[in-house]
LOKEKOL-656787 format. One record per atom (N, C-alpha, C): atom name; residue number from 1; x, y, z. Coordinates in Angstrom, 1 decimal, padded with zeros to 4 digits. Example, Ala and Ser with C-alpha at 12.3 -4.5 7.8 and 13.67 -1.06 7.14 Angstrom:
SITE name resi      x      y      z
SITE    N    1  013.2 -005.7  007.8
SITE   CA    1  012.3 -004.5  007.8
SITE    C    1  013.2 -003.3  007.8
SITE    N    2  012.8 -002.2  007.1
SITE   CA    2  013.7 -001.1  007.1
SITE    C    2  012.9  000.0  007.9
//
This chain:
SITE name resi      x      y      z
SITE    N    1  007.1  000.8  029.3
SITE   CA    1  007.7  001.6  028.3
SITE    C    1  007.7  003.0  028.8
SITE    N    2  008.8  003.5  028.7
SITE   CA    2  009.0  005.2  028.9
SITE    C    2  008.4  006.1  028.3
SITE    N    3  007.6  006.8  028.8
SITE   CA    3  006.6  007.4  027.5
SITE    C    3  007.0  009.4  027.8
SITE    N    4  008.4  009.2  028.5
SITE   CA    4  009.3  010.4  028.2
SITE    C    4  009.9  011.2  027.4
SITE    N    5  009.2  012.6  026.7
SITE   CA    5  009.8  012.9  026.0
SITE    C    5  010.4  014.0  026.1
SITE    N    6  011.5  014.2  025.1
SITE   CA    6  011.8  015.7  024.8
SITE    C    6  011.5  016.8  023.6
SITE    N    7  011.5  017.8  023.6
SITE   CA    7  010.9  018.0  022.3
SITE    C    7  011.8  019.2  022.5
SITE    N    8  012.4  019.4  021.3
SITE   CA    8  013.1  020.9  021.5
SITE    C    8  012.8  021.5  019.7
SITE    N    9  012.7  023.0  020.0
SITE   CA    9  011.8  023.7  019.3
SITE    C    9  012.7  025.0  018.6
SITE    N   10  013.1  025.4  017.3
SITE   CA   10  014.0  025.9  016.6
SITE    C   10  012.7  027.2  015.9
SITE    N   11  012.3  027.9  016.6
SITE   CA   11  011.5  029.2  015.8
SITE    C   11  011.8  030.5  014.8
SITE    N   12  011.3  030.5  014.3
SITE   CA   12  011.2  031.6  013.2
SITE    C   12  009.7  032.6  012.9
SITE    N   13  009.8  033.2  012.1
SITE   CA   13  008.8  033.8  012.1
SITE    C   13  007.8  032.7  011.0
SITE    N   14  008.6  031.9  010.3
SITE   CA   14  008.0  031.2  009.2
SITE    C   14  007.3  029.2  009.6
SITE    N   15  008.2  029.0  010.5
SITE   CA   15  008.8  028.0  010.5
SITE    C   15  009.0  027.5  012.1
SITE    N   16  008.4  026.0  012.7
SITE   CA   16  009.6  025.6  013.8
SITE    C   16  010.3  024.5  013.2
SITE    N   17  011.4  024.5  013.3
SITE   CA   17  012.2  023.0  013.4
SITE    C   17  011.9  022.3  014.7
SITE    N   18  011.4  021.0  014.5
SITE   CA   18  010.9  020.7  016.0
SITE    C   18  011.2  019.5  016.1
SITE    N   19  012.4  019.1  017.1
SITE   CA   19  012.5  017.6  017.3
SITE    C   19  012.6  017.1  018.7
SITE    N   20  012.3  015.4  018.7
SITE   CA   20  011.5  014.6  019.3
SITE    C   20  012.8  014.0  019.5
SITE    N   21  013.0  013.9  020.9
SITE   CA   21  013.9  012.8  021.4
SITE    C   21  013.6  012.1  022.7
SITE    N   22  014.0  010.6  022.9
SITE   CA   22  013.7  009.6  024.0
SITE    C   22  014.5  010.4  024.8
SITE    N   23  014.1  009.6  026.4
SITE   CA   23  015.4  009.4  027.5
SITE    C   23  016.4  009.5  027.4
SITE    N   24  016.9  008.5  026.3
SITE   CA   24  018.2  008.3  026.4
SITE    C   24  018.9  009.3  025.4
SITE    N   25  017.9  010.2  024.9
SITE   CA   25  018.8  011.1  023.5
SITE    C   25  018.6  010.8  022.4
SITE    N   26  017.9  010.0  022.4
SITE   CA   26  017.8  009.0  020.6
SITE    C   26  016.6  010.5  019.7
SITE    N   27  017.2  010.3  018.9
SITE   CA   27  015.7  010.9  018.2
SITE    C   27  014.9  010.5  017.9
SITE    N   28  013.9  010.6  017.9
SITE   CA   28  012.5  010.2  017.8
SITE    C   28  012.0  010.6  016.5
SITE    N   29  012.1  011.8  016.2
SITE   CA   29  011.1  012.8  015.0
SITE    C   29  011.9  014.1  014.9
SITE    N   30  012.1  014.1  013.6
SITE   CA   30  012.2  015.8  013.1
SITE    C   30  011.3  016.3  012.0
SITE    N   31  010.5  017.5  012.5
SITE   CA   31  009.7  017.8  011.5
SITE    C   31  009.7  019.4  011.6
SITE    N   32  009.2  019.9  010.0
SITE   CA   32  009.0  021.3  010.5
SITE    C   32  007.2  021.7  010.6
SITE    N   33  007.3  022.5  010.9
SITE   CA   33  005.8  022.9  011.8
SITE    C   33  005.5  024.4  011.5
SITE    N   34  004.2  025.0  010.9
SITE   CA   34  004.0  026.1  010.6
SITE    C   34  004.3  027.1  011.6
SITE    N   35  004.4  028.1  011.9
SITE   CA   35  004.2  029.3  013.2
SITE    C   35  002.9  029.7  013.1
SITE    N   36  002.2  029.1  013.8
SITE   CA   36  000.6  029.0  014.2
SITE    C   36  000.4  028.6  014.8
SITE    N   37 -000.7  028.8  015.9
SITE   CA   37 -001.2  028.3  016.8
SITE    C   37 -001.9  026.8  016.6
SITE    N   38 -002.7  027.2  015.4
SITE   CA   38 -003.4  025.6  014.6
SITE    C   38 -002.0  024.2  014.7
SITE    N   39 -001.3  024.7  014.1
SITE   CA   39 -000.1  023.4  013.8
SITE    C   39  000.2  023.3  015.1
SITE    N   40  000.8  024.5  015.4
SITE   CA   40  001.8  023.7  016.5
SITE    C   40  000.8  023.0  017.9
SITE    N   41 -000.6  023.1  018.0
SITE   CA   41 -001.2  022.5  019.0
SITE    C   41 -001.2  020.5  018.4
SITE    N   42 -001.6  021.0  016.8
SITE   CA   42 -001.7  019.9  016.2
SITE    C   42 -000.2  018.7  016.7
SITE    N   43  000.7  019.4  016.3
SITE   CA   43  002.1  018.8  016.4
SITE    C   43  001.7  018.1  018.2
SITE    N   44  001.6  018.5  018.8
SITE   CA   44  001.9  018.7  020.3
SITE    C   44  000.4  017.4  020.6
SITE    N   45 -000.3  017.6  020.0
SITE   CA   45 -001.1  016.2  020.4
SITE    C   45 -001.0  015.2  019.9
SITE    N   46  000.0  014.7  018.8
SITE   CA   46  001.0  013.8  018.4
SITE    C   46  001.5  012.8  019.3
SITE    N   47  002.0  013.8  020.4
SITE   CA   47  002.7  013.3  021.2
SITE    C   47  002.1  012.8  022.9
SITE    N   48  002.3  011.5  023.2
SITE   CA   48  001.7  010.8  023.9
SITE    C   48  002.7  010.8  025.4
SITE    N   49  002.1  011.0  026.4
SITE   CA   49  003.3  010.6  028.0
SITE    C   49  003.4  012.4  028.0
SITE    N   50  004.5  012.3  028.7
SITE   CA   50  004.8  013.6  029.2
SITE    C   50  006.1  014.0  028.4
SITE    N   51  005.8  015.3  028.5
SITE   CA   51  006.8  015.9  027.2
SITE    C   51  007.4  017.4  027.8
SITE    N   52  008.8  017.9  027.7
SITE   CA   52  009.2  018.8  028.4
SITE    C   52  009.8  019.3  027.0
SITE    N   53  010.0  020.4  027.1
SITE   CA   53  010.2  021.3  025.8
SITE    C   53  011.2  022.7  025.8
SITE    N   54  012.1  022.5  024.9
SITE   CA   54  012.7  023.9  024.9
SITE    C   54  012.8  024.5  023.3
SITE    N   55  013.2  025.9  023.7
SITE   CA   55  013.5  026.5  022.1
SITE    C   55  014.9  026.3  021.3
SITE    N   56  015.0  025.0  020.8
SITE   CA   56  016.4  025.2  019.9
SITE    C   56  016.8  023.7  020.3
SITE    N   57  016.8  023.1  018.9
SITE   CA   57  016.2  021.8  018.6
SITE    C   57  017.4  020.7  019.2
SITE    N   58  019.1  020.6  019.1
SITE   CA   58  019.5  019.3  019.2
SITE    C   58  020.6  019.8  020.7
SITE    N   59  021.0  020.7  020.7
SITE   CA   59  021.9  021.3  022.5
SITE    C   59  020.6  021.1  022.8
SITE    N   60  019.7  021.9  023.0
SITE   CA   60  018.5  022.5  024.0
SITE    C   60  018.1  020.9  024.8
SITE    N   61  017.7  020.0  023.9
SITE   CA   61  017.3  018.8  024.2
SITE    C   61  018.0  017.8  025.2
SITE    N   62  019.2  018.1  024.5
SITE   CA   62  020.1  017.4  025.5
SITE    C   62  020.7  017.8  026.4
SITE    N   63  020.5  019.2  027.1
SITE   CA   63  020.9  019.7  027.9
SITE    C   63  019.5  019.6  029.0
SITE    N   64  018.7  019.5  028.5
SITE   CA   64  017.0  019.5  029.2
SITE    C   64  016.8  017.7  029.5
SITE    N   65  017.5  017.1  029.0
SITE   CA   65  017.3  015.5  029.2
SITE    C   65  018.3  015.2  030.2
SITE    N   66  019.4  015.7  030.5
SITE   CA   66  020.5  015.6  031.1
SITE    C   66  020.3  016.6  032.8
SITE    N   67  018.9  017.7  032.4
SITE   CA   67  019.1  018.3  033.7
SITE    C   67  019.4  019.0  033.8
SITE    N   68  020.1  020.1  032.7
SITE   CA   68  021.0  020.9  032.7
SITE    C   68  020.7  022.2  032.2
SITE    N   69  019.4  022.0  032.2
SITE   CA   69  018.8  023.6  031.9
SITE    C   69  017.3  023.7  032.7
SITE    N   70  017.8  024.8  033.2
SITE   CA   70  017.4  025.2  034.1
SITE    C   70  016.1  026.9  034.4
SITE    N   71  015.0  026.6  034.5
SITE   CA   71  013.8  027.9  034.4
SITE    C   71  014.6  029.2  035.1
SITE    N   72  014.5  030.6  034.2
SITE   CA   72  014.9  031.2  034.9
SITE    C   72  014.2  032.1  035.3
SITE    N   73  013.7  033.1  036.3
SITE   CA   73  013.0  033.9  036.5
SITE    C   73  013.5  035.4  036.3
SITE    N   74  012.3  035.9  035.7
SITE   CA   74  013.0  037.2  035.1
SITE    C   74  012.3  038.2  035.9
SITE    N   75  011.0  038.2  036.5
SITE   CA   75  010.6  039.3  037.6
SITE    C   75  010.2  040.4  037.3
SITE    N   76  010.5  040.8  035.9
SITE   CA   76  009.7  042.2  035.7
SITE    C   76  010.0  043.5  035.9
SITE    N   77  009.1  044.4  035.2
SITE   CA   77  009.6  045.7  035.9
SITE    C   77  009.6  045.9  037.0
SITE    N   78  008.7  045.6  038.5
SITE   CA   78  008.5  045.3  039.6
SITE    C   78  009.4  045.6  040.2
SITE    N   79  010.7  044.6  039.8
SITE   CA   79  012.1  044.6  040.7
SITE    C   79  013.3  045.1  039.8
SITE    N   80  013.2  045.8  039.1
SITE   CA   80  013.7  046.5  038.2
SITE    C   80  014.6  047.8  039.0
SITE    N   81  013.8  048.2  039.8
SITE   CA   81  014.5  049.7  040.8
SITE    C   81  015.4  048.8  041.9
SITE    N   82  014.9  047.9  042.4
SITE   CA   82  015.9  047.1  043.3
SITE    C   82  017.3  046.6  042.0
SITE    N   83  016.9  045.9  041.5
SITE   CA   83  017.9  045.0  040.9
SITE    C   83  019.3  046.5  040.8
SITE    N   84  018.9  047.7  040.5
SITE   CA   84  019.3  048.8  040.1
SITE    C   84  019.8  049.3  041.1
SITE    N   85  019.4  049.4  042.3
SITE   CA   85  020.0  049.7  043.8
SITE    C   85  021.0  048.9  044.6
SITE    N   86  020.6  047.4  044.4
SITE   CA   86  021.5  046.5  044.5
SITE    C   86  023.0  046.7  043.6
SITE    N   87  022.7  047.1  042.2
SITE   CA   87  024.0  046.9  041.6
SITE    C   87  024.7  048.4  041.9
SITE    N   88  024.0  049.5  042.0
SITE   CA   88  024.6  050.5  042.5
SITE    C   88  025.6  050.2  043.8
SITE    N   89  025.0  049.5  045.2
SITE   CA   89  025.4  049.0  046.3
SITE    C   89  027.0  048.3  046.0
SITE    N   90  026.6  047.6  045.3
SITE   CA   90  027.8  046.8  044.8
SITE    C   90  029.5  047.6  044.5
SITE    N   91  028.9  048.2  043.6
SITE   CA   91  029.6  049.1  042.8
SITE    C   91  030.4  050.1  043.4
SITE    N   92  029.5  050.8  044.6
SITE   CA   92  029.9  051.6  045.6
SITE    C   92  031.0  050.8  046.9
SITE    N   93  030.3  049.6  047.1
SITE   CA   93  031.3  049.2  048.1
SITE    C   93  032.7  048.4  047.3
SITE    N   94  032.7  047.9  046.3
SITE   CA   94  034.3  047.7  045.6
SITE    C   94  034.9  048.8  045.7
SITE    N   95  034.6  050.1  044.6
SITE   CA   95  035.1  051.3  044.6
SITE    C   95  035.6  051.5  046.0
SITE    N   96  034.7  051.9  046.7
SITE   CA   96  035.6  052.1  048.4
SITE    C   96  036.5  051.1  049.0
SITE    N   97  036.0  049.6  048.8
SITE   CA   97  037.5  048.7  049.1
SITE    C   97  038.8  049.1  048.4
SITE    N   98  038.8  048.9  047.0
SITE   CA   98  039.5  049.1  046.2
SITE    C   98  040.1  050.9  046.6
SITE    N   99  040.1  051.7  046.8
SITE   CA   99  040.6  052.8  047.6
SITE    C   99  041.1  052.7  048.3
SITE    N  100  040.3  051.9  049.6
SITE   CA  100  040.9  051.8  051.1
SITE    C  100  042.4  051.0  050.8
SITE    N  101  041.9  050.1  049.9
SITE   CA  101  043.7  049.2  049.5
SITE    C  101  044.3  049.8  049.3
SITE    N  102  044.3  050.5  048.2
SITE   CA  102  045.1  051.8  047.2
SITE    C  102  045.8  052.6  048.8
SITE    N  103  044.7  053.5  049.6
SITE   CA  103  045.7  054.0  050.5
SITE    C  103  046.5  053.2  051.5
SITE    N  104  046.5  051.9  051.6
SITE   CA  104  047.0  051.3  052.6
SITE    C  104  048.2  050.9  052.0
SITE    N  105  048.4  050.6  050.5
SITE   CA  105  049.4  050.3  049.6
SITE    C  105  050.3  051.6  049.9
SITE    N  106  049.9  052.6  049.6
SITE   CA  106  050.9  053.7  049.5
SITE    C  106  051.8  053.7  050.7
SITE    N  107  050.6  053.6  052.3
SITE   CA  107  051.6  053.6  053.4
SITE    C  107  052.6  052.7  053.7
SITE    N  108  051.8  051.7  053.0
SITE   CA  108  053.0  050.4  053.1
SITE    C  108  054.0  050.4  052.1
SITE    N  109  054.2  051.4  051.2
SITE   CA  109  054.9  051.9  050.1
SITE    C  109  056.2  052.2  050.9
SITE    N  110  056.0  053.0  051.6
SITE   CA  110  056.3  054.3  052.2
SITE    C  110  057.3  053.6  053.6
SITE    N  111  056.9  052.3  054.1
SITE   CA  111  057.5  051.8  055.5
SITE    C  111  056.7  052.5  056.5
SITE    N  112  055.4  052.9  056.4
SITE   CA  112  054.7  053.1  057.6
SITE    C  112  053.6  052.1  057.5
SITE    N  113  053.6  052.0  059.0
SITE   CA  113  052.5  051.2  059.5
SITE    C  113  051.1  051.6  059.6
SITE    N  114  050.1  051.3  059.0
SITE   CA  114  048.8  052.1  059.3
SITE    C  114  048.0  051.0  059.5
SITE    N  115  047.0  051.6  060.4
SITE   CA  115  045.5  050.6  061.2
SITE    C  115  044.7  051.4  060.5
SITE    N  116  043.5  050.8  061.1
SITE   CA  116  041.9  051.4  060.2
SITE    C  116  041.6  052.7  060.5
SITE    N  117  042.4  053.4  061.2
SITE   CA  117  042.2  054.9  062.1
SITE    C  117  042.9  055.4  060.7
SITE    N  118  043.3  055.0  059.5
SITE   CA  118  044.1  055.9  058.4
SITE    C  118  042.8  056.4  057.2
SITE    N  119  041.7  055.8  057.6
SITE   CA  119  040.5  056.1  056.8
SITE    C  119  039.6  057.3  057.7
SITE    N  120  039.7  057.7  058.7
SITE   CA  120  039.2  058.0  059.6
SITE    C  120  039.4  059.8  059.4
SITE    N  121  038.2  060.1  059.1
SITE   CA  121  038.5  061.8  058.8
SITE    C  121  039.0  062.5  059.5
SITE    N  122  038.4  062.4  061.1
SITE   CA  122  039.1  062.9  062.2
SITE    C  122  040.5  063.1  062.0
SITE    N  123  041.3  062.3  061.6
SITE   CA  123  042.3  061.6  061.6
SITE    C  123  043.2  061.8  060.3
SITE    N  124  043.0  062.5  059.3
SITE   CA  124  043.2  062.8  058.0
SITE    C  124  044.7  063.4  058.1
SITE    N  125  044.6  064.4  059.0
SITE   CA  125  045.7  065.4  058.6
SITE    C  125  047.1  064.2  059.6
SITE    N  126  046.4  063.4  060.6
SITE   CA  126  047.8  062.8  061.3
SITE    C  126  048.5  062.2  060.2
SITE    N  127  047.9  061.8  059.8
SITE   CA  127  047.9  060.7  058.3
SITE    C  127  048.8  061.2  057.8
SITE    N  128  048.6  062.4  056.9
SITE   CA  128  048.8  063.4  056.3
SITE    C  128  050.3  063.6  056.5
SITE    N  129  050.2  064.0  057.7
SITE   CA  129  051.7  064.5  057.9
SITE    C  129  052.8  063.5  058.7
SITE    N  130  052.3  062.1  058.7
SITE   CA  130  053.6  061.3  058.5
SITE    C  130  053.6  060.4  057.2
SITE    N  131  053.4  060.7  056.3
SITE   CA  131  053.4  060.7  054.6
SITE    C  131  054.4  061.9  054.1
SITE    N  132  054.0  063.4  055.1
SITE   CA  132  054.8  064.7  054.4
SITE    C  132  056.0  064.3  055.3
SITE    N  133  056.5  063.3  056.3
SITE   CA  133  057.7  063.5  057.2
SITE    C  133  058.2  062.6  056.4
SITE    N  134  058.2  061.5  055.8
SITE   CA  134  058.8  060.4  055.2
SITE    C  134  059.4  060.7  053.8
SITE    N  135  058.1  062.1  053.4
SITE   CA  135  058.9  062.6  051.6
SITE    C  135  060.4  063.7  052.3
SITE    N  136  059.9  064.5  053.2
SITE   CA  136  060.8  065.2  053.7
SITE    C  136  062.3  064.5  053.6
SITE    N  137  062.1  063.4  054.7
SITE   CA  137  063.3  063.1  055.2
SITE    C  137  064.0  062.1  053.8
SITE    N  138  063.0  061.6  052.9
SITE   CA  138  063.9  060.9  051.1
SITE    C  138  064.1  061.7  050.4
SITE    N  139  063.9  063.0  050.5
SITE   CA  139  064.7  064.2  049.9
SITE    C  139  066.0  064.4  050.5
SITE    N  140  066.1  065.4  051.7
SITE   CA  140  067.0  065.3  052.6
SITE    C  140  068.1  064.0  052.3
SITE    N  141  067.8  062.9  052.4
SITE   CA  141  068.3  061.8  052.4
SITE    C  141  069.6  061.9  051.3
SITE    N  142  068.8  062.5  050.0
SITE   CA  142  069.1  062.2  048.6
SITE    C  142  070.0  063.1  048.1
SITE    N  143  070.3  064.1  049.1
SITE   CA  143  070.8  065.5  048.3
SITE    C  143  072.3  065.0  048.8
//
């Protein structure tokens, strides 16, 4: 006999809704249960075999019987300044891709050809002024 259970657990400040279901999803038990330490140990030695448990009584269960939920680790304030550095990192390198496109769009706007030397400070004003030779000459062009 399968002595597998699930138990999934619906809290309040007053109250757990707390139900019991087999392997296969069946329900076993629905009961409510004080919010105390007394009951709910009480509740919980009820139950015989191994018992895996989440908060939130009929999804939660069957998502935990099925495999589908999953422990998450939260880490703390510890990694709090990283997690924070990381997302800064992020943030900074889109921003700069998303630029470097933007200028590469323009030249390609424009019918010039540009390599990675168009990001290149040294390099700014060459840049510069076959951008100023291309407006020049679609003026000129236009009159």
């Amino acid at each position: 006999m399968n002595s597998l259970k699930y138990v999934a657990l619906d809290v309040d400040s007053a109250n757990i809704v707390a139900g019991v279901y087999d392997s296969k999803g069946k329900s076993m038990m629905e009961c409510f249960v004080k919010t105390n330490s007394t009951a709910v140990r009480q509740f919980f030695k009820l139950l015989a075999g191994t018992v895996h448990v989440a908060f939130d009584v009929k999804k939660l269960a069957t998502l935990l019987r099925l495999g589908e939920l999953h422990s998450v680790y939260q880490g703390g304030q510890a990694i709090e300044g990283l997690k924070q550095l990381v997302h800064g990192y992020q943030t900074l390198v889109e921003d700069t891709t998303r630029a470097m496109n933007r200028l590469r769009a323009v030249f390609r706007s424009r019918g010039i050809k540009c390599n990675s030397t168009v990001y290149n400070h040294d390099q700014r004003q060459q840049w510069t002024e076959k951008l100023d030779i291309f407006y020049l000459r679609n003026c000129l062009s236009n009159e």
